[in-house]
C-alpha positions as a Markdown table, in Angstrom:
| # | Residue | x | y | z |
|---|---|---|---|---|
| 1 | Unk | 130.1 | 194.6 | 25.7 |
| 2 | Unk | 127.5 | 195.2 | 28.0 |
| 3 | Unk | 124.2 | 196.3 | 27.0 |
| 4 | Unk | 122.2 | 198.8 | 28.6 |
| 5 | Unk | 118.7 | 198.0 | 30.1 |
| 6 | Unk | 115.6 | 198.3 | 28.6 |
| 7 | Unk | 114.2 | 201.0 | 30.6 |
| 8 | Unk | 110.6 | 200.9 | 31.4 |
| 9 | Unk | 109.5 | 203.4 | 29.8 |
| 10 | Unk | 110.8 | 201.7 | 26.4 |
| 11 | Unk | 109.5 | 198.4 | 27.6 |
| 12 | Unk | 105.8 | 200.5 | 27.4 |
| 13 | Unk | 106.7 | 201.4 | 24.5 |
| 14 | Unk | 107.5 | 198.5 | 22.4 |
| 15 | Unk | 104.5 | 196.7 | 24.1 |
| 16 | Unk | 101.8 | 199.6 | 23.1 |
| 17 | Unk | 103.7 | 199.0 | 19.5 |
| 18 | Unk | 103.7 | 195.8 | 18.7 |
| 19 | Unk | 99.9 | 195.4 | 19.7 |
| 20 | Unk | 98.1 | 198.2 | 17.9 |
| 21 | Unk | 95.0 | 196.7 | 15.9 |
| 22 | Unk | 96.7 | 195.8 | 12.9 |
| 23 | Unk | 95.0 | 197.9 | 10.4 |
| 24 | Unk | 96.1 | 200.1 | 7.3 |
| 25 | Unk | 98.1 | 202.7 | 9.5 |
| 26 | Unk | 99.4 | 200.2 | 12.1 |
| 27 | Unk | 102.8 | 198.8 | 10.7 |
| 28 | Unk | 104.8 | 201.7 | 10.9 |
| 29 | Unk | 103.9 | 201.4 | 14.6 |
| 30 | Unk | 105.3 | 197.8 | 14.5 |
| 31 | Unk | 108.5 | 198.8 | 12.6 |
| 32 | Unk | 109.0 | 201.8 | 15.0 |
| 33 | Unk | 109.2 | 199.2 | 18.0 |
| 34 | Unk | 112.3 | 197.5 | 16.2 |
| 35 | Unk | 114.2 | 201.2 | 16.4 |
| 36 | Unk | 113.3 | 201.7 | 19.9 |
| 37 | Unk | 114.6 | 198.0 | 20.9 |
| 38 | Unk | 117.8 | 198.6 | 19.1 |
| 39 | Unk | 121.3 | 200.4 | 20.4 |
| 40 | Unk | 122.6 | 202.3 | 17.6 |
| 41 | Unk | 124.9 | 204.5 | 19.4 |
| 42 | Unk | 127.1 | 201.1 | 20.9 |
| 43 | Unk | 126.7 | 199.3 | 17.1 |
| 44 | Unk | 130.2 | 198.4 | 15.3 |
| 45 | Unk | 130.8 | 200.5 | 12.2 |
| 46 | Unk | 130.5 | 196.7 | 10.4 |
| 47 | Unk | 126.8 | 196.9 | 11.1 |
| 48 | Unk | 126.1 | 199.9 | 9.7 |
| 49 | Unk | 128.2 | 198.9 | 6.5 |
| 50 | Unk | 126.5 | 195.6 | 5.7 |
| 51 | Unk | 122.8 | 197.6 | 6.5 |
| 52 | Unk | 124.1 | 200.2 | 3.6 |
| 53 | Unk | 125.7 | 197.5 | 1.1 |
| 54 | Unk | 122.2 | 195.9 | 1.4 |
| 55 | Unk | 120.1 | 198.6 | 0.4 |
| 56 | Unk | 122.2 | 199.5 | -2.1 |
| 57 | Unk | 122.2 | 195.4 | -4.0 |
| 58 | Unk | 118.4 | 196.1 | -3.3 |
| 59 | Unk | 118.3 | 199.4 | -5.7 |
| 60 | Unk | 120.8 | 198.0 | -8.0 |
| 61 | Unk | 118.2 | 194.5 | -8.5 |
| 62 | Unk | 115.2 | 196.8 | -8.6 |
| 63 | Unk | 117.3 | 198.4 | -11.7 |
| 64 | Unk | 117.8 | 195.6 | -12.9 |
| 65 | Unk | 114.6 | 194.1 | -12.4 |
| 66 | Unk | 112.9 | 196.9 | -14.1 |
| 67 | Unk | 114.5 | 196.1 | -17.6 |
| 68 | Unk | 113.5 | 192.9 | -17.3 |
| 69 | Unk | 109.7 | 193.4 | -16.2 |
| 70 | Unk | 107.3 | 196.0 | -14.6 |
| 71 | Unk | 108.3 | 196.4 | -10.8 |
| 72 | Unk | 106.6 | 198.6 | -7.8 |
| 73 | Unk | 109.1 | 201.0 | -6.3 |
| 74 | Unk | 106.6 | 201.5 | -3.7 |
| 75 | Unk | 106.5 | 197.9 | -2.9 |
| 76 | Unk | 109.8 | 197.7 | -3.2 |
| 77 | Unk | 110.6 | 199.8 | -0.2 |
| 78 | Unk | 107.6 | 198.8 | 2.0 |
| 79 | Unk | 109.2 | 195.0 | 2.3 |
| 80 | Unk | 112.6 | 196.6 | 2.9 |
| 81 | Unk | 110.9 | 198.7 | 5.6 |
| 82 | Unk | 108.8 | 195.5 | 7.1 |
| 83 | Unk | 111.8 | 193.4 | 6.9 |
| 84 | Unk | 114.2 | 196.1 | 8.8 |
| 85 | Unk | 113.9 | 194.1 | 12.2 |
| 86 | Unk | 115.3 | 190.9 | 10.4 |
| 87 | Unk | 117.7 | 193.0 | 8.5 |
| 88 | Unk | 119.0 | 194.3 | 12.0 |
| 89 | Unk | 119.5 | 191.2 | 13.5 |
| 90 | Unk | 121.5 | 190.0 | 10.5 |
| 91 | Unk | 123.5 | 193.0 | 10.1 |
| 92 | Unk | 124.9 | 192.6 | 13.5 |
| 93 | Unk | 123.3 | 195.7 | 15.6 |
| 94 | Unk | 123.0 | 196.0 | 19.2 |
| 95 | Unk | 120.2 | 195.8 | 20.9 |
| 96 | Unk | 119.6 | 197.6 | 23.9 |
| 97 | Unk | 119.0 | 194.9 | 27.3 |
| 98 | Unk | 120.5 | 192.9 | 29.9 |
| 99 | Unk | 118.7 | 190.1 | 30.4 |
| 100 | Unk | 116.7 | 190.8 | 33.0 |
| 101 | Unk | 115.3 | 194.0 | 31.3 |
| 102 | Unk | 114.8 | 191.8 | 28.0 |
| 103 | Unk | 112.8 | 189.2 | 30.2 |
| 104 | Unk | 110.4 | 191.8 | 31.3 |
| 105 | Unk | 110.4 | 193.6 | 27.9 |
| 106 | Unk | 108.8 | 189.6 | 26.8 |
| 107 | Unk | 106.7 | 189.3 | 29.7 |
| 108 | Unk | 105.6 | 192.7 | 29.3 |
| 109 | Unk | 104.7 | 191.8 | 25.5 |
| 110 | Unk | 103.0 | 188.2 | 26.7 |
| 111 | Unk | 100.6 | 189.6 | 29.2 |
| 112 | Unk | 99.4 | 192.5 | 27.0 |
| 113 | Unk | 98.5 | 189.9 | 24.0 |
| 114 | Unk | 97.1 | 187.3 | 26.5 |
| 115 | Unk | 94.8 | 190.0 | 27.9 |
| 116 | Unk | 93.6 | 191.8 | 24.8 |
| 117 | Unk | 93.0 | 188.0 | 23.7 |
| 118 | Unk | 90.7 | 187.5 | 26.3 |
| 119 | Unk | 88.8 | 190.4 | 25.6 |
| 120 | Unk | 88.4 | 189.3 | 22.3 |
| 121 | Unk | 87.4 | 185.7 | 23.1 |
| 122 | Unk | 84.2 | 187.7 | 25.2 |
| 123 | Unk | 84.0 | 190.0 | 22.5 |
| 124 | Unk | 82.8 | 186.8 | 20.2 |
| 125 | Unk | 80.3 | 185.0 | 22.9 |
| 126 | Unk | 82.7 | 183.6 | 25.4 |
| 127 | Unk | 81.6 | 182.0 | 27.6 |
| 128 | Unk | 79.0 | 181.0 | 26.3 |
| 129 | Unk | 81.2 | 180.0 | 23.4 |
| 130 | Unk | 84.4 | 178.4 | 23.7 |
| 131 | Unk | 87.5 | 178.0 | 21.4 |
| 132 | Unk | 87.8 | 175.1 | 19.3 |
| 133 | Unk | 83.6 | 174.0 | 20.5 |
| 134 | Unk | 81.7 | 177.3 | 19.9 |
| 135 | Unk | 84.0 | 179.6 | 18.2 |
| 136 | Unk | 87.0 | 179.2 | 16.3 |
| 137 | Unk | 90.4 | 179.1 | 18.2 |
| 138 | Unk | 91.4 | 182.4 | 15.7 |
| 139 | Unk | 89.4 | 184.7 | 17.9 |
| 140 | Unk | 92.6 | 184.7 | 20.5 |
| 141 | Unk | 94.0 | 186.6 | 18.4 |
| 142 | Unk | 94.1 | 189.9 | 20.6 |
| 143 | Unk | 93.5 | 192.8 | 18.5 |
| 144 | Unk | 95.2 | 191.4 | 15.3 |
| 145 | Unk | 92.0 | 190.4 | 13.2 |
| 146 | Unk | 91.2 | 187.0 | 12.2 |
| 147 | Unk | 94.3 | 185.6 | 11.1 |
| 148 | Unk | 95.9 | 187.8 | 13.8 |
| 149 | Unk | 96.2 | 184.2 | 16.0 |
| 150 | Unk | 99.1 | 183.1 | 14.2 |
| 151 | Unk | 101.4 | 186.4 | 15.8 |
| 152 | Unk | 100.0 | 185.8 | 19.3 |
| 153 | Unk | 101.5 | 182.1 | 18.5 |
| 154 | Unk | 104.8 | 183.8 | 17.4 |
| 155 | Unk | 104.6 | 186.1 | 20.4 |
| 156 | Unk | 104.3 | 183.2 | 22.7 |
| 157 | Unk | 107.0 | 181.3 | 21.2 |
| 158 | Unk | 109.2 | 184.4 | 22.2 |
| 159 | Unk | 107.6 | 184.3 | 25.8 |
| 160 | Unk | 108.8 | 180.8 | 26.1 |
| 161 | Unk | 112.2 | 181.2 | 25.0 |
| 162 | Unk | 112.1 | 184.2 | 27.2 |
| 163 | Unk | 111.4 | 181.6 | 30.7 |
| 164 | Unk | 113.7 | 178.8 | 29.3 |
| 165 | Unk | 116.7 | 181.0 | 29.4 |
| 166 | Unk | 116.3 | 182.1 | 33.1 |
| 167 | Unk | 118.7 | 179.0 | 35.3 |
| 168 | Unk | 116.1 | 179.4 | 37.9 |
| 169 | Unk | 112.2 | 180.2 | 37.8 |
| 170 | Unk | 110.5 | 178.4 | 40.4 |
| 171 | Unk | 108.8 | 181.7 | 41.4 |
| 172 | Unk | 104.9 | 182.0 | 41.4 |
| 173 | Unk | 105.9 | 185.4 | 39.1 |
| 174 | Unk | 107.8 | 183.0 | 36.6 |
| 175 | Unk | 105.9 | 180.1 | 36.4 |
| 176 | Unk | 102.6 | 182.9 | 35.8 |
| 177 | Unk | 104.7 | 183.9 | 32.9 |
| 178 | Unk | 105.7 | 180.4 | 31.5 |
| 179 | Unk | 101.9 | 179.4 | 31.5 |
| 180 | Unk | 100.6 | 183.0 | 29.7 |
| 181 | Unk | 103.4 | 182.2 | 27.2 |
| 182 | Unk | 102.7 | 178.7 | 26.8 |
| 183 | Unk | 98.7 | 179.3 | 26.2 |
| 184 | Unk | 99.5 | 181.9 | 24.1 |
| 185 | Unk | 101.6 | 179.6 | 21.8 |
| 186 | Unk | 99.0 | 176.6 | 22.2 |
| 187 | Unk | 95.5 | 178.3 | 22.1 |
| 188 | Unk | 95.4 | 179.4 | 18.6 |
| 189 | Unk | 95.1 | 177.3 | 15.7 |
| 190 | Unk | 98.2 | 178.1 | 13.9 |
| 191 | Unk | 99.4 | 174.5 | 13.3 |
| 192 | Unk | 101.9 | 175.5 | 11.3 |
| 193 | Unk | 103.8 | 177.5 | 14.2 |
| 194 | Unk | 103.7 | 175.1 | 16.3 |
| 195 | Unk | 104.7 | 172.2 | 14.9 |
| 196 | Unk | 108.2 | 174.7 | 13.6 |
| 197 | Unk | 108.2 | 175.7 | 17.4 |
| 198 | Unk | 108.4 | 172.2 | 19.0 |
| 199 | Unk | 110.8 | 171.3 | 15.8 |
| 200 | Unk | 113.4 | 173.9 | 17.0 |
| 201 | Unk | 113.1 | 173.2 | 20.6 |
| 202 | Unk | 113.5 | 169.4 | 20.2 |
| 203 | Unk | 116.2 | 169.9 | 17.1 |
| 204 | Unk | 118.5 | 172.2 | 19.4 |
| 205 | Unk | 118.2 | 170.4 | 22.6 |
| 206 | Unk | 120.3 | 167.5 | 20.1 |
| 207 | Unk | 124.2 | 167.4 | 21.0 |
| 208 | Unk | 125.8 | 164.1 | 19.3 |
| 209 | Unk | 125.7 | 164.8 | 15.2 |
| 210 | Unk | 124.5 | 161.3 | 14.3 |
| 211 | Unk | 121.7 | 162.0 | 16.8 |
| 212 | Unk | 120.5 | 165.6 | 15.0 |
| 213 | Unk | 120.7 | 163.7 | 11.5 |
| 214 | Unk | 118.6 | 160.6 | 12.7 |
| 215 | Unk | 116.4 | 163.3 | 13.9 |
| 216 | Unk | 115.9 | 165.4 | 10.7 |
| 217 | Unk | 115.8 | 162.4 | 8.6 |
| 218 | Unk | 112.1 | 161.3 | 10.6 |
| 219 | Unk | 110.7 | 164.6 | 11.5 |
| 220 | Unk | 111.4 | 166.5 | 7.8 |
| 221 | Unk | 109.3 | 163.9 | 6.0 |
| 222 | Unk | 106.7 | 163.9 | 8.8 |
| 223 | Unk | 106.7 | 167.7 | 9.2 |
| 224 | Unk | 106.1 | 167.5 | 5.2 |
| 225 | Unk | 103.2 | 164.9 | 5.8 |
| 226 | Unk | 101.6 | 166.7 | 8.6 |
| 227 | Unk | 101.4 | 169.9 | 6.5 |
| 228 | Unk | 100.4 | 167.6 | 3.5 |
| 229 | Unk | 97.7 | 166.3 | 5.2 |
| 230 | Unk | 96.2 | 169.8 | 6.7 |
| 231 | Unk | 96.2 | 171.4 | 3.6 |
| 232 | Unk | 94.3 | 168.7 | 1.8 |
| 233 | Unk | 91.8 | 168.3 | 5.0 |
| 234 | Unk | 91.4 | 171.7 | 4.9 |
| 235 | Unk | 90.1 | 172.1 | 0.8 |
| 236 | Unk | 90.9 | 169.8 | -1.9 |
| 237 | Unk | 90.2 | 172.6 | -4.2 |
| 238 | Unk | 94.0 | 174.0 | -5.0 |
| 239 | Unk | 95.0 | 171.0 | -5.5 |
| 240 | Unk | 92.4 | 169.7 | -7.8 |
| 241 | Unk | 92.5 | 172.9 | -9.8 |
| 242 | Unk | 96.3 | 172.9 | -9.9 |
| 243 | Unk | 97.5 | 169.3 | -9.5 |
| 244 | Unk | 100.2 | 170.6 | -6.9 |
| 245 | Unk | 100.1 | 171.3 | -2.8 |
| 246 | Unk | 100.2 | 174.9 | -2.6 |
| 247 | Unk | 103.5 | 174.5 | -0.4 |
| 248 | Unk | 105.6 | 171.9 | -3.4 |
| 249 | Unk | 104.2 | 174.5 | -5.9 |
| 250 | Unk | 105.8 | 177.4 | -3.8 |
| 251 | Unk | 109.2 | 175.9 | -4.8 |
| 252 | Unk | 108.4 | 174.6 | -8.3 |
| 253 | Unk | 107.9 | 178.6 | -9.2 |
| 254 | Unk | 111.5 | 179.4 | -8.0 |
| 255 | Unk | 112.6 | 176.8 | -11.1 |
| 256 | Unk | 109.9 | 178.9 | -13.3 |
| 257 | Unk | 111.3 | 182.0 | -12.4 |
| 258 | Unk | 114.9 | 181.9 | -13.1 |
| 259 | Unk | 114.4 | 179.1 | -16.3 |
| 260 | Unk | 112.3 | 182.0 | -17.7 |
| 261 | Unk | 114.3 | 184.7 | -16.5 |
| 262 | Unk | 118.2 | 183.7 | -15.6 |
| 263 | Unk | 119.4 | 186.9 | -15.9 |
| 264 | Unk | 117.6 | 187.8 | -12.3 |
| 265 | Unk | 119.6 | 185.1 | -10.5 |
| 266 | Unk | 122.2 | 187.3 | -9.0 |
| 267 | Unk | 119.4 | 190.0 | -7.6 |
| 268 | Unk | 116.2 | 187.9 | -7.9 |
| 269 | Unk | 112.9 | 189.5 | -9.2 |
| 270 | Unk | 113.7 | 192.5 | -6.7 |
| 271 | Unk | 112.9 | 193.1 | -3.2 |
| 272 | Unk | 108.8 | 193.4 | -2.2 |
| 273 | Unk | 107.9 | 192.6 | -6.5 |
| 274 | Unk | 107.0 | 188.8 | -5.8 |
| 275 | Unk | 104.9 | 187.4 | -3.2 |
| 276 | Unk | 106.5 | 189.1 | -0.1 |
| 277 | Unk | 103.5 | 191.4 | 1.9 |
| 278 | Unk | 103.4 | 194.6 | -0.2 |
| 279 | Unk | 102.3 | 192.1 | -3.2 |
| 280 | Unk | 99.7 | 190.5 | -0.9 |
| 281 | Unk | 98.3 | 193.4 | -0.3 |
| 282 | Unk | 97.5 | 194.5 | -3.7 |
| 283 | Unk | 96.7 | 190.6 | -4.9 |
| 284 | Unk | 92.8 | 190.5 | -5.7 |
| 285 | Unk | 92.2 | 187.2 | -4.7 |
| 286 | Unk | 94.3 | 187.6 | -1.2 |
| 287 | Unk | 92.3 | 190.8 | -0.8 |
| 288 | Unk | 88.9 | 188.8 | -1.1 |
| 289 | Unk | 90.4 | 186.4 | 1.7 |
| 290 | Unk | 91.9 | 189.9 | 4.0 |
| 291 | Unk | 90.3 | 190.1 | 7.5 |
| 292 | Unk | 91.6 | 193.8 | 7.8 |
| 293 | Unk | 92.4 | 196.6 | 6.3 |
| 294 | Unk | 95.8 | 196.6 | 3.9 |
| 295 | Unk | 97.5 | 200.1 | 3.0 |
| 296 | Unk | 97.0 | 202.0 | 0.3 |
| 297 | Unk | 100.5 | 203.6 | -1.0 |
| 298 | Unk | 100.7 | 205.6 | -4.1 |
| 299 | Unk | 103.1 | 203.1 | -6.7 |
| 300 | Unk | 101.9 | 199.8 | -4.7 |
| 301 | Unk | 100.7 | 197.6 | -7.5 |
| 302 | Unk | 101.1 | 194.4 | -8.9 |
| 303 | Unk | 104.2 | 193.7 | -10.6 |
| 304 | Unk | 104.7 | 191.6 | -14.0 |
| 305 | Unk | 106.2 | 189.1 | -11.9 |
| 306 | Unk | 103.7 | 188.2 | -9.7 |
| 307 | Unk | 101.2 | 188.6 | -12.0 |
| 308 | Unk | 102.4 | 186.0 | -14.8 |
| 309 | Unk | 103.2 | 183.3 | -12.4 |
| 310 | Unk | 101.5 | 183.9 | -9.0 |
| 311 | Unk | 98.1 | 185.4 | -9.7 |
| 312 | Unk | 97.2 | 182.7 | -11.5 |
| 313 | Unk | 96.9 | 180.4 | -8.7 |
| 314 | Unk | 95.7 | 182.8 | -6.2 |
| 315 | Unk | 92.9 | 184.0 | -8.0 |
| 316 | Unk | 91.7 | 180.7 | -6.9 |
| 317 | Unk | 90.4 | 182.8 | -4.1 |
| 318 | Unk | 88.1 | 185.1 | -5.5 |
| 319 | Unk | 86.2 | 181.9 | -6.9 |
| 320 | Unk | 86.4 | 180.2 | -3.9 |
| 321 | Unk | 87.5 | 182.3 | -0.3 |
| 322 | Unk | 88.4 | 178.9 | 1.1 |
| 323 | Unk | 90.7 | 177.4 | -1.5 |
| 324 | Unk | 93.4 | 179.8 | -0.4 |
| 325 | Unk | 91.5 | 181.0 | 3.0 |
| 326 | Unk | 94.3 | 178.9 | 5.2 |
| 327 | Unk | 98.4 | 179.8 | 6.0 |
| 328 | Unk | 98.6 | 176.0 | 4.7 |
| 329 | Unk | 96.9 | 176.7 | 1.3 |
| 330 | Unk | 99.0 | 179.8 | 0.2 |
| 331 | Unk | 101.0 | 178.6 | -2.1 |
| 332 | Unk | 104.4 | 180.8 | -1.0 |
| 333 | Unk | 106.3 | 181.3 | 1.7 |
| 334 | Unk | 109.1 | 183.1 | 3.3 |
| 335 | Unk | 112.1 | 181.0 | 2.0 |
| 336 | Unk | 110.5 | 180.6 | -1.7 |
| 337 | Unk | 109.9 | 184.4 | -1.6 |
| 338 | Unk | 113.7 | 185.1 | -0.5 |
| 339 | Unk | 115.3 | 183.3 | -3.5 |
| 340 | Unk | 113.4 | 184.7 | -5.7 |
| 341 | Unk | 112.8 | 188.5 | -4.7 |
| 342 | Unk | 116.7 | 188.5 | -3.4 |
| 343 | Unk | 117.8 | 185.6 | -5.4 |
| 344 | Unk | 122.0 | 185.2 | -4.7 |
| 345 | Unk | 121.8 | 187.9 | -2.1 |
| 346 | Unk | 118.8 | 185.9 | -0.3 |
| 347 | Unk | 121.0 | 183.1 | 0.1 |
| 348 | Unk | 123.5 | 185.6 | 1.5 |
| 349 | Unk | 121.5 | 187.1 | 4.1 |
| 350 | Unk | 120.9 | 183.1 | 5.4 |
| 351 | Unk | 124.7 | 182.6 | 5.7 |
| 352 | Unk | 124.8 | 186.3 | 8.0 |
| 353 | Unk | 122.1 | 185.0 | 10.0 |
| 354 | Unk | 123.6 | 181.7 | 10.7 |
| 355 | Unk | 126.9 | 184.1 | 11.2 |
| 356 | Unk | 125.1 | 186.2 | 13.8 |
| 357 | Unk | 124.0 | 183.7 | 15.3 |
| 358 | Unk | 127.3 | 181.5 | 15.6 |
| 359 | Unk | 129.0 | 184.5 | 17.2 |
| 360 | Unk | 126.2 | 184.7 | 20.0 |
| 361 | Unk | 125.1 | 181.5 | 20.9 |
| 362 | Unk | 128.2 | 181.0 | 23.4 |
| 363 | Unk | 126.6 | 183.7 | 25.8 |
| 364 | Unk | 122.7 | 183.1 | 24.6 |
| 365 | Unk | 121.1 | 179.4 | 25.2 |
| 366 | Unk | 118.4 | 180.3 | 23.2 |
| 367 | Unk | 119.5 | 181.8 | 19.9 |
| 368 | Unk | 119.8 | 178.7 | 18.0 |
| 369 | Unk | 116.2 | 178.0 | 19.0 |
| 370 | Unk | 114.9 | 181.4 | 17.8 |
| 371 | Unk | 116.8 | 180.9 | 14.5 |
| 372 | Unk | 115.9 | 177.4 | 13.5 |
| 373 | Unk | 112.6 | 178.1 | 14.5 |
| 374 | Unk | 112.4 | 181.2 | 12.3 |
| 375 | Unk | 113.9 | 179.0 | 9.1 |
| 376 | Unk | 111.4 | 176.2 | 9.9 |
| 377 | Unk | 108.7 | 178.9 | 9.9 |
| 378 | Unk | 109.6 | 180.5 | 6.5 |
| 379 | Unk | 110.3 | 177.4 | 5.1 |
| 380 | Unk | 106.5 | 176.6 | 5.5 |
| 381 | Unk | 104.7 | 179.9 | 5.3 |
| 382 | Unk | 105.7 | 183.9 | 4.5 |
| 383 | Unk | 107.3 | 185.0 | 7.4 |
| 384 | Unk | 110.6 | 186.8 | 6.8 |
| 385 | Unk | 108.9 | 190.5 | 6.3 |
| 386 | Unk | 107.2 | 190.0 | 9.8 |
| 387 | Unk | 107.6 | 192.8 | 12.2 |
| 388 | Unk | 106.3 | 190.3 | 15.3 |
| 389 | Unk | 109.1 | 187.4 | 13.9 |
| 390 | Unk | 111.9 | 190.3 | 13.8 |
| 391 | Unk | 111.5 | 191.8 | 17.0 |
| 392 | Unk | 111.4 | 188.7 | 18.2 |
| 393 | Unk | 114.8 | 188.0 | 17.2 |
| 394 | Unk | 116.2 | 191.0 | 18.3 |
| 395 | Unk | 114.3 | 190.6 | 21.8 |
| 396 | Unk | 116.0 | 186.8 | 22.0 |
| 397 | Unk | 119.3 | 188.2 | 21.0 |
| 398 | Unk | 119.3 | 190.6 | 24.3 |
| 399 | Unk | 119.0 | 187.5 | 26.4 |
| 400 | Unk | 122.8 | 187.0 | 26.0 |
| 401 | Unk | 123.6 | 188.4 | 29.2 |
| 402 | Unk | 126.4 | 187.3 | 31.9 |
| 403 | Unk | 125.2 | 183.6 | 33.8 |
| 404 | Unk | 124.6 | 186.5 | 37.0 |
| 405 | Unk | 121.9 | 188.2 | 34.8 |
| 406 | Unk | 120.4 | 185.3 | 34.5 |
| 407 | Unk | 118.6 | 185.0 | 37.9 |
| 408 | Unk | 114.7 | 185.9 | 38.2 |
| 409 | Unk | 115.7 | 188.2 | 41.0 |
| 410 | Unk | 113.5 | 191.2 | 40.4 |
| 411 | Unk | 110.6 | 189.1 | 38.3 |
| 412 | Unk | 107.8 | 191.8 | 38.0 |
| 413 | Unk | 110.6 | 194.9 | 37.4 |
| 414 | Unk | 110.2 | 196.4 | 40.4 |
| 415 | Unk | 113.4 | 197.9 | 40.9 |
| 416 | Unk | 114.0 | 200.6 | 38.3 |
| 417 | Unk | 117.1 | 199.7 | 35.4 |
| 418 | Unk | 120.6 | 201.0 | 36.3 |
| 419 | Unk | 123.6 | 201.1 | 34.7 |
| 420 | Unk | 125.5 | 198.2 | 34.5 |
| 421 | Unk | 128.6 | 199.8 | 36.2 |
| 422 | Unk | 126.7 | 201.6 | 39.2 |
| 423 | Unk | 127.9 | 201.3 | 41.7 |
| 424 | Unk | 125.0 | 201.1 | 43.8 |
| 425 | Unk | 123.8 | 198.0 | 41.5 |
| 426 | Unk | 127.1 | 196.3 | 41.6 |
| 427 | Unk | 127.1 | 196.3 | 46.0 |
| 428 | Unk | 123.7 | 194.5 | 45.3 |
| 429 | Unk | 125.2 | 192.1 | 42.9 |
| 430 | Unk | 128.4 | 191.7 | 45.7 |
| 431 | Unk | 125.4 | 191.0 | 48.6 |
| 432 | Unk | 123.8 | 188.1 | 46.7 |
């Protein structure tokens, strides 16, 4: 099927989106991007099935959940709103883009955040201070907030993907684009990301089998260490208090969980009642730690769930800010947070990923990338509610275009988006 361009009016869009100072009214912005980026008028009927079979195994575990322990239906619909991006991409929907459109869509994105992260940096005593010497690396963080770094990362990860696809970018145009991408990736100090962003790159540029399993079995246990040893250089605190690395115990409270509460295997603890963002937000010691503002929804509170087994240890916090201040020193993340908020389902949605994914990688070079870099990610920190991470995916998925889309032939989107079956545009393709 051929997907129609981006046009640039949507391209503004999405961009003026996705970079709104993130703030207490800003993630509906975010969310709204996603529906602007995807095609529901050329979506298959199966799409919109699986989309409505999810929500409904997400009210029937919230009922269930509820007999079980004291939920937030608030909460509960806020994740399922912040994860709608991923949720698209799993389901199967179109997205709107060729790949040329979807290339400027990312360059588009790239320059606003690299720009806005400049400001900042002067905003905080540049030049006169510099990142990593006089001011911390999270100041390039455009207008996210502190902690706001780690989606410019995640945003330049994109950017990348977004140059690797093209066969040829020896323009000045491209290579500006490759370097804007690549500094936004590198400059901030969100380890995490990219260590799981040169881990996918290096892991899917593996073809023999024996070769991708010589691989894991080295960089796993060193991708353990190196988070091992960050969290402990960070603080020793959580680990003294608790006896566990915040990341192991992340895993260890999936076996609490379910030996406490079996019943909840098949649905988990319920969408959003865990440690997924709406719980963050309403988490006293997270909230001592917050660099901006977090929403205020009437029926957002903490659930039982979270309260028994995770406040505990991030209460930490509000006795010390830097015991948890660090992505390394939470002790959840995104795949953790899956099983047990979605429990059976969870692992479902992983197998209609990896499904999606199968059925467009022989027309995308990239998606595997984008994939294993987004299971990497959320095996390591919270990531699978994140607006920036899901349009992401979608944004890599309309970079399956034709090998003849392929060419950086209009590189600053110059020449306005046609139809793919215009004439006019098809005696341009026939002149090449």
């Amino acid at each position: 099927m051929n997907r129609r361009p981006i046009s640039r009016l949507r391209r503004w869009v999405i961009d003026l989106c996705l970079v709104v100072p993130r703030s207490s009214l800003a993630y509906p912005f975010y969310i709204f991007a996603s529906l602007v980026l995807v095609d529901f008028r050329r979506s298959a009927r199966q799409a919109y099935e699986r989309l409505a079979i999810i929500v409904a195994l997400v009210i029937l575990g919230l009922i269930w959940s509820a007999m079980h322990g004291v939920v937030s239906i608030a909460s509960a619909f806020i994740e399922l709103g912040l994860m709608l991006p991923v949720l698209f991409f799993v389901c199967g929907f179109e997205v709107r883009g060729d790949h040329r459109s979807t290339v400027l869509a990312i360059r588009l994105i790239n320059a606003t955040v690299f720009v806005l992260s400049i400001v900042n940096l002067f905003a905080h005593g540049f030049p006169h201070k510099i990142p990593y010497a006089g001011m911390s690396p999270d100041n390039f963080a455009a207008l996210f907030g502190v902690g706001g770094a780690r989606d410019v990362t995640i945003l330049g990860f994109i950017g990348l993907l977004g140059e690797l696809s093209l066969q040829r970018s020896s323009k000045p145009v491209s290579k500006a684009a490759f370097a804007i991408a690549a500094v936004n990736f590198l400059m901030p100090s969100y380890v995490i990301g990219i260590v799981c962003g040169l881990f996918a790159f290096v892991i899917c540029q593996i073809r023999k089998p024996m070769h991708l399993v010589i691989v894991l079995i080295v960089a796993l246990p060193s991708l353990y260490y190196a988070l091992f040893v960050r969290a402990t250089g960070l603080n020793h605190t959580f680990a003294q208090e608790t006896g566990y690395n915040p990341k192991v115990l992340a895993f260890i409270l999936i076996q609490r969980v379910y030996e406490q509460f079996p019943v909840l295997a098949p649905f988990g603890v319920g969408t959003g009642q865990f440690s997924s963002t709406p719980q963050t937000w309403e988490d006293p010691g997270l909230r001592a730690i917050a660099a901006h503002g977090v929403p205020h929804f009437p029926g957002l509170a903490i659930t039982s769930y979270h309260q028994v087994f995770l406040l505990p240890y991030t209460s930490l916090g509000m006795q010390n800010i830097y015991t948890i201040s660090s992505a390394a020193l939470k002790p959840y993340n995104g795949m953790a947070t899956l099983l047990i908020e979605w429990g059976i389902v969870g692992i479902g949605l992983l197998l209609l990923m990896l499904r999606e994914a199968k059925r467009l990688a022989p027309r995308n070079t990239v998606i595997w990338t984008v994939v294993v870099f987004f299971l990497a990610l959320n095996m390591l920190d919270l990531w699978i509610d994140s607006p920036w991470l899901g349009i992401g995916l979608l944004l890599v998925k309309g970079l399956g275009a034709d090998p003849e889309d392929r060419h950086d032939t209009d590189p600053v989107g110059l020449v306005a988006s046609v139809a793919p079956n215009d004439p006019v545009d098809q005696r341009r393709r026939t002149s090449r």
